[in-house]
N, C-alpha and C positions, 0 to 999 in steps of 0.2 A: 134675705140678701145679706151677705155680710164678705165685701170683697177681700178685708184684711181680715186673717184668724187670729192674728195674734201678731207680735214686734219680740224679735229675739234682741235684750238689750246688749248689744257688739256694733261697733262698727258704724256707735252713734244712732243705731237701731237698724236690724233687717227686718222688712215686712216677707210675712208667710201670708202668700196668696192664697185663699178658698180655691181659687180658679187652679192654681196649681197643683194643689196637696189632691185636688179629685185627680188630675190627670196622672201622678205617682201613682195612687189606687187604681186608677183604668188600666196603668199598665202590669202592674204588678197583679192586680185580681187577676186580669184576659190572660199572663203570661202563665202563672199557676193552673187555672183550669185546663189551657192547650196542653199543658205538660202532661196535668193529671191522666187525661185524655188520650192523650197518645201513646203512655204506660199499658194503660187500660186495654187500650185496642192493638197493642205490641207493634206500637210505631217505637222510631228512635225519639225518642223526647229532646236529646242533642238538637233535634233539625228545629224542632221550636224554640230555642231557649237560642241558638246561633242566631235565629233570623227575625227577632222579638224586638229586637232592639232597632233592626232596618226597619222593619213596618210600619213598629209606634213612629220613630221617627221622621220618616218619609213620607206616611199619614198624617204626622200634625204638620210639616212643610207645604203638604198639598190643601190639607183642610186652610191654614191661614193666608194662603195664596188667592186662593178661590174666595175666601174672603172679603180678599184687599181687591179684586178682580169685581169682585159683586158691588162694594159698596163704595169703590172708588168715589171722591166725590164728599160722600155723604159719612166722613168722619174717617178716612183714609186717605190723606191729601197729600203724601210724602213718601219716601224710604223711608225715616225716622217711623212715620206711622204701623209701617207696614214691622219695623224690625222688634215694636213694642207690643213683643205674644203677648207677658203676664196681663194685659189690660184684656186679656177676652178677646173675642173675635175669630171664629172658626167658623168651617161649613162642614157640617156631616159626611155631603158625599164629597168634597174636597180632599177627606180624610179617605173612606174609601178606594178614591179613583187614586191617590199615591200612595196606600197600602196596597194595592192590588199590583201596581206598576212592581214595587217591591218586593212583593211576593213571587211574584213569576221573571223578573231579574236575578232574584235569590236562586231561584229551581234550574235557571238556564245554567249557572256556574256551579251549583251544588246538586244533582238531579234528586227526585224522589219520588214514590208514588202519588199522584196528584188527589187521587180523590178522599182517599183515605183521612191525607191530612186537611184537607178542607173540612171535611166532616169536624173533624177533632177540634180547628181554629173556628168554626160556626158560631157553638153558643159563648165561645171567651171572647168574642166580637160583641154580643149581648153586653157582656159583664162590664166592656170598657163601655159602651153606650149609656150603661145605668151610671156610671161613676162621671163619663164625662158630662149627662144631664143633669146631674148633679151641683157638677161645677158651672154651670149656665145659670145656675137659680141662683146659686151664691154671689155669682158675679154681676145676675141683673139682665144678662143679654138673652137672647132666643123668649122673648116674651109675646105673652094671649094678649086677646084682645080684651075691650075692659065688658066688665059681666057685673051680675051682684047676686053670686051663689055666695053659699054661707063662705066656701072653701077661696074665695078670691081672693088676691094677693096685693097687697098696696106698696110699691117700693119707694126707699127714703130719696130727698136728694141729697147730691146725685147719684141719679143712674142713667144707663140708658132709657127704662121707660118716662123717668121725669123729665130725660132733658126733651125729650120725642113730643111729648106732650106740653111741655111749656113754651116751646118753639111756636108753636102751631096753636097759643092760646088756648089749649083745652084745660089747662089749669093755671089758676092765680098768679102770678108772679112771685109773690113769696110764700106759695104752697110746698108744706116739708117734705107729701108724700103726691105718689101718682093716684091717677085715679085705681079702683080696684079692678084686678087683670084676674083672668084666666091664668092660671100657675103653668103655664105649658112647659115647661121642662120638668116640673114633675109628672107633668104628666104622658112626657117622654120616657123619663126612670121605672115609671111603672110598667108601660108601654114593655121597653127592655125586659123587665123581668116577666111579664107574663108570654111574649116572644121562646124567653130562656127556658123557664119551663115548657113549654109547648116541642122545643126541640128537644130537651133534655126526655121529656115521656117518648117521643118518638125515637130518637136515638137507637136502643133494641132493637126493635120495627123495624127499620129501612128494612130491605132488601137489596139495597146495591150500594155499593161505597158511595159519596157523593149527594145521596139523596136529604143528610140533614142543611147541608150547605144550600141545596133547591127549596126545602122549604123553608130557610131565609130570605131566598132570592125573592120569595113570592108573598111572604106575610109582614116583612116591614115596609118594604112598598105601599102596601096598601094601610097601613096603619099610618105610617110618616103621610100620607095623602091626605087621609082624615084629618091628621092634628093640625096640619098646615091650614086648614080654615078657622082654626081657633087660633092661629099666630096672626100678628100684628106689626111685626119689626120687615115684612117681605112685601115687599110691591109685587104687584103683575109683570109677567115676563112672556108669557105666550101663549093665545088662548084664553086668556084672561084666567090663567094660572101661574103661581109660581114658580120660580124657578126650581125651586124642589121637589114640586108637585109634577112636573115635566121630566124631572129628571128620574123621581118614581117609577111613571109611565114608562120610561124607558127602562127600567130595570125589569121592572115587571113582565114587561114584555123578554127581557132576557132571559128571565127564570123559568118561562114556560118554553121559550126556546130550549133552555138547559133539559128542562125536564122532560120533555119531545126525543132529544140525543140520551139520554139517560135511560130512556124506557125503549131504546134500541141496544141496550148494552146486556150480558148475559147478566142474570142476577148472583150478584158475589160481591161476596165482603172480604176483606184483609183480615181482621181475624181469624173468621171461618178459617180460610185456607192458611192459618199459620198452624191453626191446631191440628188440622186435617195432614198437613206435608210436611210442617216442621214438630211435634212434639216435643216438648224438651228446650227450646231454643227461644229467644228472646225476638230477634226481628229477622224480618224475609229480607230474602236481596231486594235492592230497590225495584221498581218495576215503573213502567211510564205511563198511565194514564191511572 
């Protein structure tokens, strides 16, 4: 954990948040790769670098909302609280469900072929997942529960897992460090990257535009399921699951819906048919699904 990186001496000192400098990196990694990607597969890379900046943004508005919505109450007690991002506090699919608003806001006033670039934004959805669990280790929040593997994680005070635990007597009163946790944001980071490859080898493969985006839909679901019983920071919400465990469930269930409508559709790529009709030429006219 180390919430400050460093103090730029100006100004009396600015602190440089860990929690921020990951989320620069989450956007600047995810926004590179979509690009790369959409070079690659002779999209307009224009349409991702335009609408890059809506997403991340609209994304971290929805992820810290959903936040302040979850944990009202329990260290969110204000506007003030709510307006102070660099301290951490985000929801994963909070970020999701206002990237996605985003996304297809963006499509309704700029059109473009949809699945194609889904494809292409999939695994740089990964890249920002690795960089923003990143930022969660550094900052102390989205924490396991306590273990005594060799790899377990003891944070100083304060953090969130000290102050959680000193609350509730599980640790000493003038104890400097928590008890030792499960590192689960690293082991989100990981999570992301083995995800990233997983789509990255498939990628080739698909058979129909759309298809690296389903098997997103359907493998962090069920990873994000798993890890959520090694977290610690989430109460029961319903079912005697998480709220993100439920909200999984529901994706999951979306992605096999997706993938139901997807295996009704003729098999083609955007690619293919750029090299096949246009030779020569950089991007197909838009098209709409």
């Amino acid at each position: 954990m180390r919430q400050v990186l460093f103090t730029i001496p100006i100004f009396g000192g600015v602190k440089v948040f860990g929690y921020g400098v990951m989320l620069v990196l989450a956007f600047i990694g995810s926004t590179w790769l979509a690009t790369w990607r959409a070079r690659r597969e002779k999209l307009d890379p224009d349409v991702i670098l335009d609408m890059a900046f809506w997403l991340f943004f609209i994304g971290l508005v929805g992820a810290r909302l959903f936040y302040c919505f979850q944990y009202w109450g329990r260290g969110i007690n204000s506007l003030l609280d709510v307006l102070q991002y660099w301290k951490g506090g985000i929801v994963y699919y909070g970020g999701v469900l206002g990237g996605s608003i985003a996304f297809f806001v963006y499509r309704h006033f700029r059109p473009f072929p949809l699945r194609p670039y889904l494809d292409a934004i999939a695994p740089a959805i990964m890249v920002g997942t690795f960089f923003g669990r990143l930022g969660c280790f550094l900052n102390g929040c989205c924490y396991g529960d306590v273990c005594n593997l060799p790899w377990a994680v003891s944070f100083p005070k304060p953090s969130p897992p000290w102050d959680y635990e000193s609350v509730r007597g599980l640790i000493p009163a003038n104890a400097t460090q928590s008890l030792p946790l499960h590192p689960t944001q690293l082991y989100s980071s990981l999570d992301s990257l083995v995800i990233l490859m997983l789509l990255w080898a498939f990628y080739p493969l698909r058979r129909r535009d759309g298809e690296v985006m389903g098997l997103l839909m359907v493998t962090y679901p069920i990873t994000r399921f798993l890890i959520e019983y090694l977290r610690n920071d989430e109460g029961v919400f319903f079912a005697g699951l998480t709220i993100s465990q439920n909200i999984s469930l529901v994706l999951l269930l979306g992605g096999f819906v997706y993938w139901f409508w997807l295996s009704r559709l003729p098999e083609t790529r955007h690619a293919d048919q750029h090299v096949e009709r246009n030779p020569g030429t950089s991007v197909l006219k838009p098209a709409t699904s």
